[in-house]
N, C-alpha and C positions, 0 to 999 in steps of 0.2 A: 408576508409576500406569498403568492402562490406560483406552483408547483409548471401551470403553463405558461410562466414565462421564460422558463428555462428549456423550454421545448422548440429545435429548428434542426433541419433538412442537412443531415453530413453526406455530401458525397466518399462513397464505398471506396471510391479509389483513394481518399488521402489519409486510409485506416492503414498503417503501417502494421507490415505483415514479419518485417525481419528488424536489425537491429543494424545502425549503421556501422560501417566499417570499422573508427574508432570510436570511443565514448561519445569524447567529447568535440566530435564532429558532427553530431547532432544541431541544426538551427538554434536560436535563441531569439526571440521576442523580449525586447524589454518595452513595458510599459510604465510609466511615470505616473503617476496616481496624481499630483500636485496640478500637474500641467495638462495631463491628458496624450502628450507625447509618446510617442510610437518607434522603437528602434527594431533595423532588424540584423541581429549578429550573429557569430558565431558559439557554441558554449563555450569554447576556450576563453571568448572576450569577459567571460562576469567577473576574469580578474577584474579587470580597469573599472570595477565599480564598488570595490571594498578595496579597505586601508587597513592600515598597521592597529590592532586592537578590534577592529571587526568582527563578529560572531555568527556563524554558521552553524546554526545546530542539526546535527545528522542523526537519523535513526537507523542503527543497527540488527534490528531484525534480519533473521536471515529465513529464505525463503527454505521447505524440506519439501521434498516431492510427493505430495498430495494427493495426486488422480493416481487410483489404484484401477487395475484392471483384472476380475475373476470371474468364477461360473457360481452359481448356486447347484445345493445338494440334491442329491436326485435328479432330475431336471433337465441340468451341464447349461442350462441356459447364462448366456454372457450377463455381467453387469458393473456398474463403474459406481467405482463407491469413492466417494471426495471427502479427504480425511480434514476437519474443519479444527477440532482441540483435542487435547489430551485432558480428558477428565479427572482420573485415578492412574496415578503412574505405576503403581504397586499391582494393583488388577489390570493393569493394560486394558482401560476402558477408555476409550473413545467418540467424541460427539462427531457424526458421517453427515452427511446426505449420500443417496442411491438410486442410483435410474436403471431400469425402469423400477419405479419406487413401490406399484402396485405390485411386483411379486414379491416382494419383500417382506416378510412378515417376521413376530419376535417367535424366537425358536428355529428360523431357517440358520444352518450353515452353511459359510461362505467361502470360498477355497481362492488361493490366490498361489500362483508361479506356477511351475515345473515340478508333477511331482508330489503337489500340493505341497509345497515349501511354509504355508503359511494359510493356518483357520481360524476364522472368526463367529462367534456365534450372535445373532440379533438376542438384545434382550430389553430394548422398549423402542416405543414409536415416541419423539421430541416434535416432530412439522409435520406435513405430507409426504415430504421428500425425508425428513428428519428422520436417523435411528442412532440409538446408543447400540454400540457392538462390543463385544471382550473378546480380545486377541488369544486363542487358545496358546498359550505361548511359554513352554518352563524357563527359558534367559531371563536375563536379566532385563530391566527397562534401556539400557542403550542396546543391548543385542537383539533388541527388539527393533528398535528405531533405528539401525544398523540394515537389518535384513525390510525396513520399510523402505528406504531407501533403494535399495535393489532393488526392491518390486514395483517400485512407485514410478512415476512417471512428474516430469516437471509440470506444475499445474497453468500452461498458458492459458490468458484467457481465450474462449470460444472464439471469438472474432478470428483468432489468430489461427490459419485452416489446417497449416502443416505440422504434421508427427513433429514431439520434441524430439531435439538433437541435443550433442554433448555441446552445442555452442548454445544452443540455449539453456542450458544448466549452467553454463557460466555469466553467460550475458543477463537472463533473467535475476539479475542480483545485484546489488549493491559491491564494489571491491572493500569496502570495509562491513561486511556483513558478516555478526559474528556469532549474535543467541539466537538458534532456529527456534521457529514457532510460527513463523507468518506462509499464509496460503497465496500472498500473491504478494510481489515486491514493491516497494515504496519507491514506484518508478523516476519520482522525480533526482533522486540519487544514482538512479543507472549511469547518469550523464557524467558522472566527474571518474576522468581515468587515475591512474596512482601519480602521474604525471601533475597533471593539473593539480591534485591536491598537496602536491608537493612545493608546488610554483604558489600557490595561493599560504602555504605556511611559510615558507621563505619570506613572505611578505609582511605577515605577522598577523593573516586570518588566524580566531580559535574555533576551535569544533567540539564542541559538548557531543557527548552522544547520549542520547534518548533509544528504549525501546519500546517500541510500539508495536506488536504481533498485529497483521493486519487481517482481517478477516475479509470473509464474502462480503461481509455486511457494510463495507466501505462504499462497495463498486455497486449496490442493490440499488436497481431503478425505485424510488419511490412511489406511493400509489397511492395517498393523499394529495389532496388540490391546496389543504392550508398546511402550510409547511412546520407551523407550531405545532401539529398533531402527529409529527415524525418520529418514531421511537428506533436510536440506531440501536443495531447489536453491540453489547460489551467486546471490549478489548483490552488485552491484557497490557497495561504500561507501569514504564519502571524508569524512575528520574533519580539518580542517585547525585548525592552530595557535590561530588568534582563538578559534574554537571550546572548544577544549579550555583553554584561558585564564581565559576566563569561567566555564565550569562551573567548573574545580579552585577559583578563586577562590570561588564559591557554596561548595562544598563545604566550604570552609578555613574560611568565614564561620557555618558552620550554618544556609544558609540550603535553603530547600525546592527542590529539583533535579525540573522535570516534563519526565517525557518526554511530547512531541505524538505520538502512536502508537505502536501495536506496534511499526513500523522503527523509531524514533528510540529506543525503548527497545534494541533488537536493537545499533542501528549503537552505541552508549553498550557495553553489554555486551560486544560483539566488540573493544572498544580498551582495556581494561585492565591498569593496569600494576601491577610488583608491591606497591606500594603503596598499592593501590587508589583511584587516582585515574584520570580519563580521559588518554589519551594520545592521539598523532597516528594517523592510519593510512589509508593507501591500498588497495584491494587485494577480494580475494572476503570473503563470509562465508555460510558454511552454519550458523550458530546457530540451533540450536535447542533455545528454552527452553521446560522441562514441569517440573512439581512432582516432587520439593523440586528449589528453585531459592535460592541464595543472592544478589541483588543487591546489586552495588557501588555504583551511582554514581543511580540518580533513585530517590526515596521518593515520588514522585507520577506519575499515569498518567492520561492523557485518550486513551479507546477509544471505538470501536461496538461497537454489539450484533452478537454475530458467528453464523455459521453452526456450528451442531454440529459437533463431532468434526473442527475445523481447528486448526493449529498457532495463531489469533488466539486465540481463546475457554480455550487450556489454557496462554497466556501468560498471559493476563491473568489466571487461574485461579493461576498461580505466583506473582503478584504479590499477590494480593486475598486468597488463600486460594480452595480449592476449597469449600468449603460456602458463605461468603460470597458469592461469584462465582455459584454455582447459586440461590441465594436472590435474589439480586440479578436472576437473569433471571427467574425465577419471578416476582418484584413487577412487571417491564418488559412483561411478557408479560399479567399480570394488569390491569394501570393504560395496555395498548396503547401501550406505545412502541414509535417505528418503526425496524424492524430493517434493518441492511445499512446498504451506501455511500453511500445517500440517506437512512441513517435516524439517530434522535438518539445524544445521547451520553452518556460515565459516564464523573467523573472518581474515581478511585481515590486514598485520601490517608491 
């Protein structure tokens, strides 16, 4: 399949700038995949659509605040360095991107807080934008990741125009978000309050939890036209045993398997064994999934409304169908539902 036909006209105004009041007072689209039918609910409502043994698998990543803001040496000129992985946790070495990326050379230091609380030296060029840095730093690896924190800033994405706040340091995250490592939150999980998932286990939903550190490389416009020649960026996922327990058990049961997001559909995809059950699994994954796509292991999907022409929008598109999926933005776009990481959601069934 290629790449323009996932390309169409979002009006600016239904890019959702904040986060609604509660979670899960966020909209809800359900789509029916069998029938082609169209509902439009609340989040609250995705109880009334799982039963007693049902499976929800949630990814726990937790977001760390990523966009740093300092001056280079000599210089004082400003620059925003966006802290992407941790390379070497022992040398506090780090994979960045840095704008503007042309003053940026290996050898520059980089000063960050009040005071200079906090120096980094360049020591290779990885992209254009891409550098590896070592944190001049004598603590330890968490009193490091400690004072990155202070200095960091929550990485909203661009679209989103306003300085982060401390409400977006909370709301930007999952409430069950527990191993940092991810540069932007696995939005489709924003939605469920403690509330909600407390009404949904009373019921006798289970919830696996999957980690899936999400990177840029989720949200990256692609820039190929045939979509086979897509190479995502690795990401770090971690399926451990309880996990994979419960799903195969669901599975064994006939009962309905949802992935919470694109990752948790992804990290479910990337552990398959020959049997077609979920297995364990430590380790990278560059999966990337486009139509036709054969899915093994969840028959339900809870996403956002995504950006054109992203690896999000032609997963879900491999899941829902490509006509349905376009239909389906066409009605969200049409009846203003709000789009992106702050905006509502659509389960797929």
């Amino acid at each position: 399949m290629k790449l323009s036909k996932f390309n169409f006209e979002l009006p600016k105004d239904i890019i959702a700038q904040t986060p609604t009041k509660e979670r899960d007072a966020s909209k809800l689209m359900v789509v029916h995949r069998a029938t082609g039918k169209i509902e439009h609910k609340k989040f609250k409502n995705i109880i009334d659509y799982f039963g007693e043994g049902d499976v929800m698998v949630l990814n726990n990543t937790k977001v760390f605040s990523a966009r740093l803001y300092g001056r280079k040496e000599k210089t004082g000129a400003k620059i925003e360095v966006f802290m992407l992985r941790e390379l070497n946790r022992e040398m506090h070495l780090w994979d960045v991107l840095v704008d503007p990326a042309r003053k940026i050379r290996v050898g520059n230091k980089l000063y960050f807080g009040d005071d200079d609380m906090l120096v980094a030296e360049v020591v290779d060029n990885t992209t254009s934008r891409g550098r590896t840095i070592r944190f001049l730093h004598d603590g330890t690896p968490e009193e490091l990741r400690q004072l990155l924190e202070i200095l960091g800033e929550t990485p909203l994405p661009k679209y989103i125009k306003h300085k982060p706040t401390e409400e977006d340091k909370e709301r930007y995250q999952t409430v069950y978000a527990k191993h940092e490592g991810a540069v932007a939150a696995p939005t489709a999980g924003m939605h469920f309050s403690r509330e909600l998932l407390k009404r949904l286990e009373i019921k006798g939903i289970n919830f696996p939890e999957i980690t899936l550190h999400v990177g840029l490389g989720t949200f990256r416009s692609i820039d190929v036209e045939d979509l086979s020649k897509h190479k995502m960026d690795a990401e770090y996922v971690k399926i451990d045993k309880d996990c994979v327990e419960i799903v195969n058990r669901g599975l064994d049961a006939g009962k309905r398997i949802c992935a919470i997001g694109t990752t948790s559909m992804r990290a479910c995809e990337t552990a398959v064994n020959a049997t077609g059950r979920l297995k364990t699994e430590e380790g990278w994954t560059n999966l990337f999934i486009h139509p036709p796509y054969e899915f093994s292991i969840c028959d339900a999907l809870v996403t956002n409304f995504h950006l054109p022409k992203t690896s999000l929008i032609i997963l879900t598109s491999a899941f829902a169908g490509y006509d349905l999926t376009m239909e389906a933005y066409k009605i969200a776009m049409k009846e203003k539902y709000r789009f992106f990481s702050y905006g509502d959601a659509m389960l797929v069934i």
